[in-house]
N, CA and C atoms as a LAMMPS dump frame, in Angstrom:
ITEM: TIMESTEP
0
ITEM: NUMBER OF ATOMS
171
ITEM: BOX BOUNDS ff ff ff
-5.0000000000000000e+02 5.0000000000000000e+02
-5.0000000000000000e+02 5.0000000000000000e+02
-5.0000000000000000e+02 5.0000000000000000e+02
ITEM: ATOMS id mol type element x y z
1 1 1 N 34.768 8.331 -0.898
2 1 2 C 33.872 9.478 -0.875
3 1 3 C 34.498 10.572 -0.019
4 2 1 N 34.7 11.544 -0.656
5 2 2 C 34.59 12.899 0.337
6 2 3 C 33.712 13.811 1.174
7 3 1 N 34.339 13.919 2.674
8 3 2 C 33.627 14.28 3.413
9 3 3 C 32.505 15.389 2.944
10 4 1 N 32.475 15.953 2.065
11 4 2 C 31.249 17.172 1.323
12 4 3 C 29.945 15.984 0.707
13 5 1 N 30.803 15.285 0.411
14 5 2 C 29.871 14.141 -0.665
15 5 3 C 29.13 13.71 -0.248
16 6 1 N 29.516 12.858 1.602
17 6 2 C 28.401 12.566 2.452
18 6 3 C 27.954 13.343 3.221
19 7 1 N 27.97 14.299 3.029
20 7 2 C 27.227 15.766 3.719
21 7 3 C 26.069 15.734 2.719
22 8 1 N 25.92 15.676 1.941
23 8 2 C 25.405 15.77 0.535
24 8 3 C 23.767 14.872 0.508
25 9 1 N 24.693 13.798 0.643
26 9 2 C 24.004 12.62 0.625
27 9 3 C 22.972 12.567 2.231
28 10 1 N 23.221 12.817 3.26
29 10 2 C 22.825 13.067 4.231
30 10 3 C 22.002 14.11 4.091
31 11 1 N 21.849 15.02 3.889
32 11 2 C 20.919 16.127 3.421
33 11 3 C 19.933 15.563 2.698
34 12 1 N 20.726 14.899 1.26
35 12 2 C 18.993 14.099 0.779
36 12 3 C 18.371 13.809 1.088
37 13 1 N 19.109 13.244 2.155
38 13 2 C 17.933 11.419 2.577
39 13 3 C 17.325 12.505 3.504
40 14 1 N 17.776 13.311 4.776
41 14 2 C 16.951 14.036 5.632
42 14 3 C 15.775 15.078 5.032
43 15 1 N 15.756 15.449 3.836
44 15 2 C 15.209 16.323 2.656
45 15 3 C 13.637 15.221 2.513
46 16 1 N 14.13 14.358 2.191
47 16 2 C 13.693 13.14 0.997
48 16 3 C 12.503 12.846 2.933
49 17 1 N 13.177 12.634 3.831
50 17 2 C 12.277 11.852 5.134
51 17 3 C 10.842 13.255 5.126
52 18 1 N 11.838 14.471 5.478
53 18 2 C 11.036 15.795 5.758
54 18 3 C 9.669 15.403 4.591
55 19 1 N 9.956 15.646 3.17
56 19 2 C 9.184 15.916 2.281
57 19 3 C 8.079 14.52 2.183
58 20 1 N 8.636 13.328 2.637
59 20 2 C 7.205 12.559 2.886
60 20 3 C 7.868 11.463 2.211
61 21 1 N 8.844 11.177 1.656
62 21 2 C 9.598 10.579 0.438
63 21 3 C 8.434 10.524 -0.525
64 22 1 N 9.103 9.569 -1.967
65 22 2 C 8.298 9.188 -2.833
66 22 3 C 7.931 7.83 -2.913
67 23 1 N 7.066 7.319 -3.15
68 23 2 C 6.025 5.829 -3.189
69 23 3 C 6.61 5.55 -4.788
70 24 1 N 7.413 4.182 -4.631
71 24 2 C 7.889 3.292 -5.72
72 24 3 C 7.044 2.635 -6.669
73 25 1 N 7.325 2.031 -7.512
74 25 2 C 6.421 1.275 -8.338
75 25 3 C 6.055 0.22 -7.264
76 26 1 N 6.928 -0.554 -6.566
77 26 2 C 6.583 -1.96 -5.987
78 26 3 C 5.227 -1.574 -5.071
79 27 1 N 5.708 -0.337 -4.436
80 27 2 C 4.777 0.297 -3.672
81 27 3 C 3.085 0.593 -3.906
82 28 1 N 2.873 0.785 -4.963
83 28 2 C 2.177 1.273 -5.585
84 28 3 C 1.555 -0.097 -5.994
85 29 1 N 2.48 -1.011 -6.363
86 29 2 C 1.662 -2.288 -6.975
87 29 3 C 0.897 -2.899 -5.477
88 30 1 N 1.886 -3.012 -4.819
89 30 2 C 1.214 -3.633 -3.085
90 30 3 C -0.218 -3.218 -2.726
91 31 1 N -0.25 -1.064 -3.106
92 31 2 C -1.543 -1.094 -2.558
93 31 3 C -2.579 -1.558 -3.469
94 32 1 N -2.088 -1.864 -4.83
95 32 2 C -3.448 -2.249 -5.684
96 32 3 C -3.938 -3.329 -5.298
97 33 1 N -2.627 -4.414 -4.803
98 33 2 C -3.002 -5.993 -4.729
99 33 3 C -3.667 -5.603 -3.727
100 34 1 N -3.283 -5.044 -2.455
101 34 2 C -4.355 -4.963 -1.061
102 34 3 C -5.496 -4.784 -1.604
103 35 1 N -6.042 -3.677 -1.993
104 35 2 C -7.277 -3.318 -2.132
105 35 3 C -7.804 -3.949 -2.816
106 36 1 N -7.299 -5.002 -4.056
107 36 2 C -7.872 -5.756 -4.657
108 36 3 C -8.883 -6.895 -4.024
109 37 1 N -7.605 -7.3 -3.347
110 37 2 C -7.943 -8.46 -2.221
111 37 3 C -8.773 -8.246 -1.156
112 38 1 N -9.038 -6.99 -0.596
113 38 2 C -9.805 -6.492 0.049
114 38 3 C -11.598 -6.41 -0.314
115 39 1 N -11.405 -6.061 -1.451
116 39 2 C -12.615 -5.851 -2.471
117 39 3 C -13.167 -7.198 -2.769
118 40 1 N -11.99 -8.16 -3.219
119 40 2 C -12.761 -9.68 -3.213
120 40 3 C -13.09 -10.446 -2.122
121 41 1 N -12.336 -9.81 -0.998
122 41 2 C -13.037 -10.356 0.159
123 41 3 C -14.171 -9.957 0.656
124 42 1 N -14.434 -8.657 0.586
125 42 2 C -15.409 -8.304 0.827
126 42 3 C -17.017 -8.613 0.205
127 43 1 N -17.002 -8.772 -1.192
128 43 2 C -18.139 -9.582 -2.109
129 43 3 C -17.866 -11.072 -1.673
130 44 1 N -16.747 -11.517 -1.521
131 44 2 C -17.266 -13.219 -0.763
132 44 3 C -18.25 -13.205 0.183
133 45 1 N -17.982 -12.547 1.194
134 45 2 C -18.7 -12.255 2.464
135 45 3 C -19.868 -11.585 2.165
136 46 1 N -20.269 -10.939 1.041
137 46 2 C -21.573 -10.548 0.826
138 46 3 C -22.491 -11.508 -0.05
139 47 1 N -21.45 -12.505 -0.661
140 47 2 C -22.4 -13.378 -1.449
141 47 3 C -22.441 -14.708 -0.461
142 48 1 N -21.741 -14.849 0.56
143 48 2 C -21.956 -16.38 1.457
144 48 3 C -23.311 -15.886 2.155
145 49 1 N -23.151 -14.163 2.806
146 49 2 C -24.566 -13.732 3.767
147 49 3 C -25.667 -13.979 2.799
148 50 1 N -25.806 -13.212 1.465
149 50 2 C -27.108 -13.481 0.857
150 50 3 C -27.248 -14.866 0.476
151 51 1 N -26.47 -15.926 0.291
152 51 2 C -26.661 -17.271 0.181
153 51 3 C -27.377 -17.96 1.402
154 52 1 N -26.906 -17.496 2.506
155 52 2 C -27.552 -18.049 3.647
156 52 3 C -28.821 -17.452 4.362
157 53 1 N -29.088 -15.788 3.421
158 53 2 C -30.824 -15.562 3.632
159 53 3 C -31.526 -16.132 2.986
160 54 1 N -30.896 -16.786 2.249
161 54 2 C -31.85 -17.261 1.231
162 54 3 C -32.474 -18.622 1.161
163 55 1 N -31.56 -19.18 1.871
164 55 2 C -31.362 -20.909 2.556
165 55 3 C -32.449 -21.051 3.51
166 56 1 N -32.24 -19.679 4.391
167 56 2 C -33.268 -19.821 5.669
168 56 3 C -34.695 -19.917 5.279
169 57 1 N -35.179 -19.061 4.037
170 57 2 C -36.82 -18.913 3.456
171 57 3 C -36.923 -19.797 3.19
């Protein structure tokens, strides 16, 4: 590589940090699984509480 080339390339990546970069596919799949998993955890925990008001009557 010539010294211009990694001048070049160095600029991108500092360009690419500045501008926020861009979010990948893998990326993108991760936050679905989170929130997925988040969401089913969250209705577990709402169906064990109403199971156990209901136990108590």
């Amino acid at each position: 590589m010539k010294e211009n080339d990694l001048l070049k390339l160095m600029l991108g990546k500092a360009m690419e940090s500045v501008q926020g970069g861009k979010m990948g596919g893998k990326g993108w799949i991760a936050a679905v699984v989170l929130g997925v998993i988040v969401v089913a955890g969250f209705i577990a925990y709402r169906l064990m509480v109403v199971e156990l008001i209901t136990r108590m009557r």
